[in-house]
C-alpha positions as CSV (number, residue, x, y, z in Angstrom):
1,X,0.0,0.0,0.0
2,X,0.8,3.8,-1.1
3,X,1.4,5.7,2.5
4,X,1.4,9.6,2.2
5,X,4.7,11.0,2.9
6,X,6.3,13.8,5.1
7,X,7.2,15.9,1.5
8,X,3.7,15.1,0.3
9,X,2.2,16.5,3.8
10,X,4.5,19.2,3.7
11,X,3.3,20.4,-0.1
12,X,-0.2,20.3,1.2
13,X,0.8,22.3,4.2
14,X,2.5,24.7,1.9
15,X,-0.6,25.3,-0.6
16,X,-3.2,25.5,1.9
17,X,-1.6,28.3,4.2
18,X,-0.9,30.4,0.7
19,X,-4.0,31.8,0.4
20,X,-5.0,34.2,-3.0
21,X,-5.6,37.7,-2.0
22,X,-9.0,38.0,-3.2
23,X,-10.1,35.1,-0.7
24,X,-9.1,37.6,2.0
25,X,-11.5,40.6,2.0
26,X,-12.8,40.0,5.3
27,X,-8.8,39.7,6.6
28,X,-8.5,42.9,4.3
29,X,-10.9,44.9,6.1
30,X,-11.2,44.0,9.4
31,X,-8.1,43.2,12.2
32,X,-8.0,39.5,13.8
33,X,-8.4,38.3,17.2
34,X,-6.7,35.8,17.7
35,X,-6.1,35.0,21.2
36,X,-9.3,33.4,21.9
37,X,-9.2,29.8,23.3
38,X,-10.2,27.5,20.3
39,X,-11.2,24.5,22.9
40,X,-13.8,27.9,23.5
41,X,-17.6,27.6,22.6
42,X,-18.5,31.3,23.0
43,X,-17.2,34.8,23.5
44,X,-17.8,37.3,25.1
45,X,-17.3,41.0,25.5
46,X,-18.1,44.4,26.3
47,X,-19.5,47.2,24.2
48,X,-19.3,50.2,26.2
49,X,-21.6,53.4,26.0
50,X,-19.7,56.2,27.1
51,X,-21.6,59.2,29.1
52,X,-20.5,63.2,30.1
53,X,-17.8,65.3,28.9
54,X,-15.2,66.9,30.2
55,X,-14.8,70.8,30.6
56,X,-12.9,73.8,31.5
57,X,-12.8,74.6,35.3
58,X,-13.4,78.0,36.3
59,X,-9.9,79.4,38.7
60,X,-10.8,77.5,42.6
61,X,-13.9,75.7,41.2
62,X,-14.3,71.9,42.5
63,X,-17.4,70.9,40.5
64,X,-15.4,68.5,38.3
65,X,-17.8,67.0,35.8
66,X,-17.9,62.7,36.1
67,X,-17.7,61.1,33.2
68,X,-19.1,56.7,33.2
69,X,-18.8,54.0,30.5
70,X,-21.8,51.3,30.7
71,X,-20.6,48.3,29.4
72,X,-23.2,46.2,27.8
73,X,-22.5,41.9,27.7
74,X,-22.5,40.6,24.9
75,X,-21.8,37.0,23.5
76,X,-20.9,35.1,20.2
77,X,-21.1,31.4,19.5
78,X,-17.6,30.1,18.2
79,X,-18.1,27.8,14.8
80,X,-15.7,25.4,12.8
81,X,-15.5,25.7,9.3
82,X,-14.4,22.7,7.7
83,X,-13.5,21.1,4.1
84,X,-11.2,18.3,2.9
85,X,-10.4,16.6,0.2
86,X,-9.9,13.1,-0.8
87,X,-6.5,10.8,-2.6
88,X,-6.9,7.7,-4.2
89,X,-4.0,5.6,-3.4
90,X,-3.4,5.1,-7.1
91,X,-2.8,8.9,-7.3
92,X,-0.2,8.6,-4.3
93,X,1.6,5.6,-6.4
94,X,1.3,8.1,-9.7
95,X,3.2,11.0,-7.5
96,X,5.4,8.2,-6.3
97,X,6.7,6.3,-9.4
98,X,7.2,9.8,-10.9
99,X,9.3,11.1,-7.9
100,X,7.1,13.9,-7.3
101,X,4.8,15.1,-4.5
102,X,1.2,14.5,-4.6
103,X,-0.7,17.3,-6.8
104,X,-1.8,20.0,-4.6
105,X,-4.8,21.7,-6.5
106,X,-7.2,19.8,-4.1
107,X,-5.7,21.4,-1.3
108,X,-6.2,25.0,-3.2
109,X,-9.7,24.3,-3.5
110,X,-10.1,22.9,0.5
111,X,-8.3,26.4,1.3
112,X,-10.6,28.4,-1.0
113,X,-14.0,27.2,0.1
114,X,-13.0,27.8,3.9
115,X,-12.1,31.1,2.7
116,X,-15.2,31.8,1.1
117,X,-17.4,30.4,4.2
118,X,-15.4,32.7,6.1
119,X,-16.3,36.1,4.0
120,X,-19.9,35.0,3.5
121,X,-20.3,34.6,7.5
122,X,-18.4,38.2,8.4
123,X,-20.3,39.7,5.6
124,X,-23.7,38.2,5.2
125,X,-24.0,36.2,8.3
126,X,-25.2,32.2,8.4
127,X,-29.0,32.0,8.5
128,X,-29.4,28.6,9.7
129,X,-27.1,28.8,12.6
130,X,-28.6,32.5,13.4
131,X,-24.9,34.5,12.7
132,X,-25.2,37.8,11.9
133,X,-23.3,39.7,9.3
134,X,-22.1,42.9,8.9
135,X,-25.3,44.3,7.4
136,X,-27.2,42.9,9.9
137,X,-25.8,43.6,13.2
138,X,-28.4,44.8,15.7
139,X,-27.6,48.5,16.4
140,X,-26.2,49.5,13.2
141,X,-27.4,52.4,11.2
142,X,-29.4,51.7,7.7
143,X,-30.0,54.8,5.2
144,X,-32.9,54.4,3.3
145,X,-31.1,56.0,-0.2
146,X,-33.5,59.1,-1.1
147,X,-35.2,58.9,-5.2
148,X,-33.4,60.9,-7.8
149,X,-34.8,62.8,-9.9
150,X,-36.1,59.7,-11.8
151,X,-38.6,59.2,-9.3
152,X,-35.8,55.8,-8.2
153,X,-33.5,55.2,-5.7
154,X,-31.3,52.8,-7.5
155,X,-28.0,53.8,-9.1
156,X,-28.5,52.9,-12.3
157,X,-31.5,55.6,-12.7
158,X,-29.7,58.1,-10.6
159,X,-27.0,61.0,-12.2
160,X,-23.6,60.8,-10.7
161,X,-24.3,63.9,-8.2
162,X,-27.2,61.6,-6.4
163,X,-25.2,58.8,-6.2
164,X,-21.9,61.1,-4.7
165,X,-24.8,62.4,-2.3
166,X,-25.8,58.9,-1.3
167,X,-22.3,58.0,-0.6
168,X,-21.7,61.3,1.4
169,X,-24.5,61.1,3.4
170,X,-23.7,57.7,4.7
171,X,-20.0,58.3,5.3
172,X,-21.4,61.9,7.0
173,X,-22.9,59.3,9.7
174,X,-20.4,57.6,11.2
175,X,-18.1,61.4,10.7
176,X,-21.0,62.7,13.3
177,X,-19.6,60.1,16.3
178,X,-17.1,61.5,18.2
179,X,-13.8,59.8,17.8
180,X,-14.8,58.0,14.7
181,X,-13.8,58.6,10.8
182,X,-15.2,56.4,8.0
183,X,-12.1,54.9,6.2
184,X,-14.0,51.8,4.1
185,X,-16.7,51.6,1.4
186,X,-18.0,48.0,0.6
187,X,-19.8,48.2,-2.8
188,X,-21.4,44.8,-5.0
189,X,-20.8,44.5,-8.5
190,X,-23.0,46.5,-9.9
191,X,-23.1,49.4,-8.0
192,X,-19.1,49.3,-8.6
193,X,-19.9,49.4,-12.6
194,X,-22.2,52.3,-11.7
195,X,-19.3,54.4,-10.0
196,X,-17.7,53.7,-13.5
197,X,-19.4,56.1,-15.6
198,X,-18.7,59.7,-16.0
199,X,-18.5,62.1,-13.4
200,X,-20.2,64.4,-15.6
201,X,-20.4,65.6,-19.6
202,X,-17.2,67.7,-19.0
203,X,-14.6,65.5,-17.6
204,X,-13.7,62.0,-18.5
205,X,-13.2,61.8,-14.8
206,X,-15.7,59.0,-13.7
207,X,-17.6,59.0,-10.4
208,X,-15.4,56.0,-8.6
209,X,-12.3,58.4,-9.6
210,X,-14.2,61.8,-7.9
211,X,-14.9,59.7,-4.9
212,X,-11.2,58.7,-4.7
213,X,-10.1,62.3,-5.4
214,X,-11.9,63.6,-2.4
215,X,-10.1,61.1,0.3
216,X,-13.4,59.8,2.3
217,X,-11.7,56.6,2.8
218,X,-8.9,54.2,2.6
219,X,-10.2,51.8,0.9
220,X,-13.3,50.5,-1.5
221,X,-14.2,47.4,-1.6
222,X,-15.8,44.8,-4.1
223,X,-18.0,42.5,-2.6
224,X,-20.3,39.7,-4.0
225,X,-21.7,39.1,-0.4
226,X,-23.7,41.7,0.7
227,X,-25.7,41.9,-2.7
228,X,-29.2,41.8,-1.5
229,X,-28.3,42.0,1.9
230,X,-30.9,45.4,2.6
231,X,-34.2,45.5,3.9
232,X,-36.7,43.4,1.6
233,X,-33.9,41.9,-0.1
234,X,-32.8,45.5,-1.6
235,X,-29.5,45.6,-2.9
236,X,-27.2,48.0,-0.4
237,X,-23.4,49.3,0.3
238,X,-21.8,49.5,3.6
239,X,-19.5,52.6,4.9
240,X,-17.5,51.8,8.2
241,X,-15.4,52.7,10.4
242,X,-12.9,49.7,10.4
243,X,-11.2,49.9,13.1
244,X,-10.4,47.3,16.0
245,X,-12.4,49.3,18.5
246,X,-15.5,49.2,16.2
247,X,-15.1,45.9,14.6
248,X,-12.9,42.6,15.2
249,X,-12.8,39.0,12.7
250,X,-12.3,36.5,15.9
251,X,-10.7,33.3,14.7
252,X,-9.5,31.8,17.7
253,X,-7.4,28.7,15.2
254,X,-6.6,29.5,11.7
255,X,-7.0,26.9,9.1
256,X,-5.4,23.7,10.5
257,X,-5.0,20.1,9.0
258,X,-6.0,17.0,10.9
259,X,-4.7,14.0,10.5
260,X,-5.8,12.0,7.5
261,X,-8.1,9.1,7.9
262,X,-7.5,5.6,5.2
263,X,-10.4,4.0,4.0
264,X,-9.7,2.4,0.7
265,X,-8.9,3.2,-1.9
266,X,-8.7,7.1,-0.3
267,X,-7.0,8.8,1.7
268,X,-9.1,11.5,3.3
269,X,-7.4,15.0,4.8
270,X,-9.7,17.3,6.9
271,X,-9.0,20.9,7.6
272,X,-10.8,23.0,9.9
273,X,-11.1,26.3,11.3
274,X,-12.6,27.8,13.9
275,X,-14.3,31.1,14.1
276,X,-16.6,33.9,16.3
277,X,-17.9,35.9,13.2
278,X,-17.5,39.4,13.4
279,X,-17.3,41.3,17.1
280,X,-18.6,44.0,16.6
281,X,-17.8,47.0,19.6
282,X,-19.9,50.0,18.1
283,X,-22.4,48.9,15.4
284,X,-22.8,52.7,15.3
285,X,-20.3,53.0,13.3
286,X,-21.3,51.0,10.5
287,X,-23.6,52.0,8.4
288,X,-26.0,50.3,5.4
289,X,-27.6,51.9,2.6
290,X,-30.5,50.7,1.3
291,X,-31.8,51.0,-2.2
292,X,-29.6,51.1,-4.4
């Protein structure tokens, strides 16, 4: 019998913790906590409402203003995400008689659907086992997009001004909280082939280059999983504040592969991971628009 090597282990190893940047969006966008237990079922943590100000004391005045934090429990289940893939023993005797490790493209697929579970589940959330998403986080703020002058609210039926508007307005939301800046723009397909057309009948600027011109944020992303993702199944885009004090990816063990199991004639190689979701500290300053 065909027994899988240490150099065939160690080319699977290789390929499945070289992951393609475009699996990484939810990596991209939001920072990792790591340093939860992965023997852990849940996690929790505190989102904290700040109260009172301070101010300027007037000369021998006392009446120093107090300032509190609530702090508000919450809780997140932890999930595994798991794939695998399977090798005949022929295939290891193929690898084998050719001097060659075993062919790693299964391994690249394993990797890429845990990737993808992981994006759709920060993103869009996991209806069945009741995770919420980004767009859906209790306590976020959702925009209703206004109609143009089409008598519509979605892009494709609005002018380039409406659609800077509805961009502006939402970013203007999470600029209101004190202490926060938006610095991302998640957009789907389409509304990313709207921002694509001319700015106006004077420039061959477009409206995704205007945006960019004017600095709102850091980054703008393209994002398959939050089409549909607005109230009644309304296509949407998402302005945030990303950082860690808003918004965390927990992944308490990063992809990790199990030992294989031998049935014949396969070989089968598991690979899990394990992960809270997305923690999210202020949902304030996240906002979804709606229409568009």
């Amino acid at each position: 019998m065909s027994l899988l090597r240490p150099q065939d282990l160690e080319a699977i190893d290789k390929k499945i913790y070289e992951p393609h940047k475009e699996e990484l969006k939810a990596r991209k966008i939001f920072a990792l906590k790591t340093d939860i237990p992965a023997g852990a079922e849940t996690y929790g943590y505190d989102v904290f409402k700040r109260s009172g100000a301070a101010k300027i004391l007037a000369p021998g005045a006392s009446d120093i203003p107090l300032v509190d934090a609530d702090l508000e429990r919450h809780t997140v289940d932890i999930y595994s995400i798991a794939a695998g893939f399977n090798i005949t023993v022929q295939e290891l005797r193929q690898a084998q008689m050719a001097g060659m490790t075993i062919e790693t493209t299964k391994a690249d697929t394993a990797r890429k659907a845990i990737a993808e579970k992981e994006n759709r589940i920060a993103f869009a959330g996991d209806e069945k086992h009741k995770i919420k998403g980004l767009t859906a986080v209790t306590g976020i703020q959702v925009y209703a997009v206004p109609q143009g002058e089409s008598g519509k609210t979605t892009w494709k039926d609005k002018t380039a001004d409406e659609i800077v508007t509805d961009i502006r307005k939402a970013k203007n939301k999470v600029n209101k909280l004190n202490g926060h800046t938006a610095d991302t723009l998640i957009i789907t397909t389409d509304a990313f082939e709207e921002l694509e057309k001319p700015f106006n009948e004077f420039t061959k600027q477009t409206v995704l280059e205007y945006i960019q011109s004017q600095r709102w944020f850091q980054r703008i992303e393209v994002l398959s999983d939050i089409e549909k993702q607005g109230i009644g199944g309304a296509n949407c885009f998402v302005v945030l504040d990303s950082s860690p004090d808003v918004v965390q990816l927990g992944i308490p063990m990063d992809i990790t592969r199990h030992p294989q199991e031998y049935a014949f004639p396969n070989y089968k190689v598991p690979f899990e991971q394990r992960t809270t979701g997305l923690i999210v500290r202020y949902p304030m300053a996240i906002v979804r628009g709606d229409g568009i």
